[in-house]
N, C-alpha and C positions, 0 to 999 in steps of 0.2 A: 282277896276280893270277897264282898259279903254275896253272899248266894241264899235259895230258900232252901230252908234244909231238907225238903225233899227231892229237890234234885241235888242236893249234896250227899241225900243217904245213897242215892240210886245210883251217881259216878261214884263212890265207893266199894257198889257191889252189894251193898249192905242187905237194900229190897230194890224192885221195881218203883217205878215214882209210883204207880196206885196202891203197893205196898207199902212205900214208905208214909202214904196220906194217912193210911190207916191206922200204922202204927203212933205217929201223931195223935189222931183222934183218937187212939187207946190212950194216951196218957203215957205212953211207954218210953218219949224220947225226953230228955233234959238237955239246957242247955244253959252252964255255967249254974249248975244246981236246979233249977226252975223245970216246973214244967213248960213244954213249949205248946203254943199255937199254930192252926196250919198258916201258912203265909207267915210266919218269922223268920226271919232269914240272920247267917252266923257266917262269919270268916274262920274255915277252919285251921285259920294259921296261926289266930288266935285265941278263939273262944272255947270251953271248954263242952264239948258234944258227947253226951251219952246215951245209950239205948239199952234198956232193960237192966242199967246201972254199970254199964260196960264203957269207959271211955273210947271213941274211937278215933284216930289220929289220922293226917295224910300218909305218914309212913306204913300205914294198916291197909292203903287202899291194895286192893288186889289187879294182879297184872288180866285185861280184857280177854274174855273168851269169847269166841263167836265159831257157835259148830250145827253143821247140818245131821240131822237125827234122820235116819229112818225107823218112823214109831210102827213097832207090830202089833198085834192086834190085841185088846184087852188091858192095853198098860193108859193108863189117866194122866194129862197134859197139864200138872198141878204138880208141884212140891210135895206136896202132903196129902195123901187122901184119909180120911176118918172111916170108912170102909176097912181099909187094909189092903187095896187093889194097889196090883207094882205102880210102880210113877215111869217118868220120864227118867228122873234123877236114879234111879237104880238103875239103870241104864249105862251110867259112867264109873269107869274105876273110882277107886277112894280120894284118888290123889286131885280127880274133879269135883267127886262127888261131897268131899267135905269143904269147898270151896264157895266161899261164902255168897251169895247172891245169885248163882246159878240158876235161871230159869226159865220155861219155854214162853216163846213170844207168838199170844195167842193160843188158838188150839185145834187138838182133833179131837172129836169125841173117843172112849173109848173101841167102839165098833166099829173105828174107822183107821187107817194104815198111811203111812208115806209121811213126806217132805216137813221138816218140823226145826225150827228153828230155837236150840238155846242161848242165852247169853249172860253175863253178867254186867251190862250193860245196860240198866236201867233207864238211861235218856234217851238208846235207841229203842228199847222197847216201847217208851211214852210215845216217839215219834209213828212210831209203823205200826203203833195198833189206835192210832187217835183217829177219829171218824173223819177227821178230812183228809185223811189219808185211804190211798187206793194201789195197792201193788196187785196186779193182777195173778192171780193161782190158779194153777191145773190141776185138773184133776180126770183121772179115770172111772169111770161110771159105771157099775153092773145095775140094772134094771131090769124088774120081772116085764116082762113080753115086748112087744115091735112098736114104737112110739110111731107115730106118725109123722108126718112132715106137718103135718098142722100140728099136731101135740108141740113138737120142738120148736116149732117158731110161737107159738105161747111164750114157751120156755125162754126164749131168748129175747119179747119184747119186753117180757117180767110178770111177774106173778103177785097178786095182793097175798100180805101175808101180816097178819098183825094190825092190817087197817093201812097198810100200804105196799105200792109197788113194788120189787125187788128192781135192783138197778139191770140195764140190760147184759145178756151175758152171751158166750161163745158157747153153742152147742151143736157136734157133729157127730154122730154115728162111725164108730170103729171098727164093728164086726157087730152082727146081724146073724150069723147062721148057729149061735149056741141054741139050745133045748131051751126054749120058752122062757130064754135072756136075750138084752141088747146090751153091746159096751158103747158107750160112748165116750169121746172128751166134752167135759165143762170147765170155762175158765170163768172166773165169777173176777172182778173188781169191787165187794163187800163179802163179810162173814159174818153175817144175820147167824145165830145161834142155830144149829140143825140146817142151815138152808138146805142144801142140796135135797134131804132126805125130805125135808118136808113140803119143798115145792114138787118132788118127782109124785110123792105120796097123792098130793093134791091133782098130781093130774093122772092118777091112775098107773103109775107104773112105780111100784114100791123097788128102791133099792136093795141089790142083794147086797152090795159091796163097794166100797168107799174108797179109794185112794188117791190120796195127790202126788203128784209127780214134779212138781215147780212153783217155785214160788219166785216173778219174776224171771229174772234170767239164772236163779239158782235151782240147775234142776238133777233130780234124786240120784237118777242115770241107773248103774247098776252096783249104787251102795246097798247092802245087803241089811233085810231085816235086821231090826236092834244095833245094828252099828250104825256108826256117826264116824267125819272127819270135818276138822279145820274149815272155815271158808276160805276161799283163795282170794287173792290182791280185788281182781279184777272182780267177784262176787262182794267184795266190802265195800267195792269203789262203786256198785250200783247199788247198795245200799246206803249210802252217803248220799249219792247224789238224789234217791229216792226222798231221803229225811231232806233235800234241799228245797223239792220242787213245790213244799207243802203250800209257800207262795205269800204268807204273814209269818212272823215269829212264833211262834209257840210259848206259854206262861212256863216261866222260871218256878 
């Protein structure tokens, strides 16, 4: 069945579909000799599909990983960084880590810890990071001094940030009595670049520390810094049913 080949490269493992768009628009993909176009689409059952002059075939595709990271602090939610800061991917033995298409779905800034989703799995990643998509994340909160109950109901009806609202969020105070911190939980349904840290900033209470605990019903629990394990039946089956609820199809 003909498909676009970037969601062929992406159920391969190959990239993510934004990766695979990219590589596209580099000129990097061929297809039965040609360069291809984004939106051409090829049946890989017949046609001949190359990347960076590499045929790749369906017997090439790789078997699906889906694993929950807990990221420690300082390592970068990217494949590759050009700094030299660890990744995510250093994170996995070799026997994952040289596994083609492996990659985190969304992100945590470096400064920031917890709940962290790999995959090689490119069509779920298109699915759960496209903007009409919303899985709810937790997150634990350190913040310099005592927010107020007016501060945090700001917080929770949304904050302008960039020329617009933030969507409304869950914000509750955890503990109150540390040295000129507050913990709270925030569960946010969007991941505006920085938000947390730059709505807390914006209202006068800089974050000390960052961590998510859940994503959805898949939560961290007490997996240990820098290890990861498998998701279970029942965490794949709410992430299916997550990719289901988006409500129109999604572009091939």
């Amino acid at each position: 069945m003909a498909e676009r080949l970037q969601k062929i490269l992406s159920q391969w493992g190959v990239a993510s579909r934004r990766q695979a768009e990219q590589l596209i628009l580099a000129g990097r993909v061929r297809l039965n000799g040609a360069v291809v176009q984004l939106g051409q689409v090829a049946n890989p059952e017949e046609d001949w599909i190359e990347v960076d002059g590499q045929r790749i075939q369906p017997i090439d595709r790789p078997h699906s990983v889906y694993l929950l990271l807990n990221k420690p602090l300082g390592v970068v939610s990217t494949c590759h960084d050009p700094q030299g800061r660890p990744t995510v991917l250093d994170l996995l033995p070799a026997s994952l880590h040289n596994r083609n298409g492996i990659h985190p779905v969304g992100r945590l800034d470096a400064n920031s810890t917890g709940a962290l989703l790999l995959t090689n799995d490119g069509t779920l990643t298109f699915h759960l990071t496209h903007p009409r998509h919303s899985i709810a994340k937790a997150y634990h909160v350190w913040v310099e001094g005592y927010p107020t109950e007016a501060v945090l109901e700001q917080w929770r009806q949304g904050i302008c940030l960039d020329g617009r609202l933030t969507r409304s969020a869950k914000v509750r105070v955890l503990k109150s009595n540390y040295p000129d911190q507050t913990k709270l939980e925030v569960v946010l349904w969007e991941g505006r670049n920085r938000q947390i840290r730059r709505v807390a900033e914006q209202l006068g209470h800089p974050v000390v520390r960052l961590h998510r605990v859940a994503i959805g019903s898949i939560q961290l629990g007490s997996l240990p810094s820098g290890h990861y394990r498998p998701l279970s039946e029942a965490e794949m089956s709410f992430l299916q049913t997550q990719v289901k609820q988006i409500g129109q199809p999604l572009p091939n």
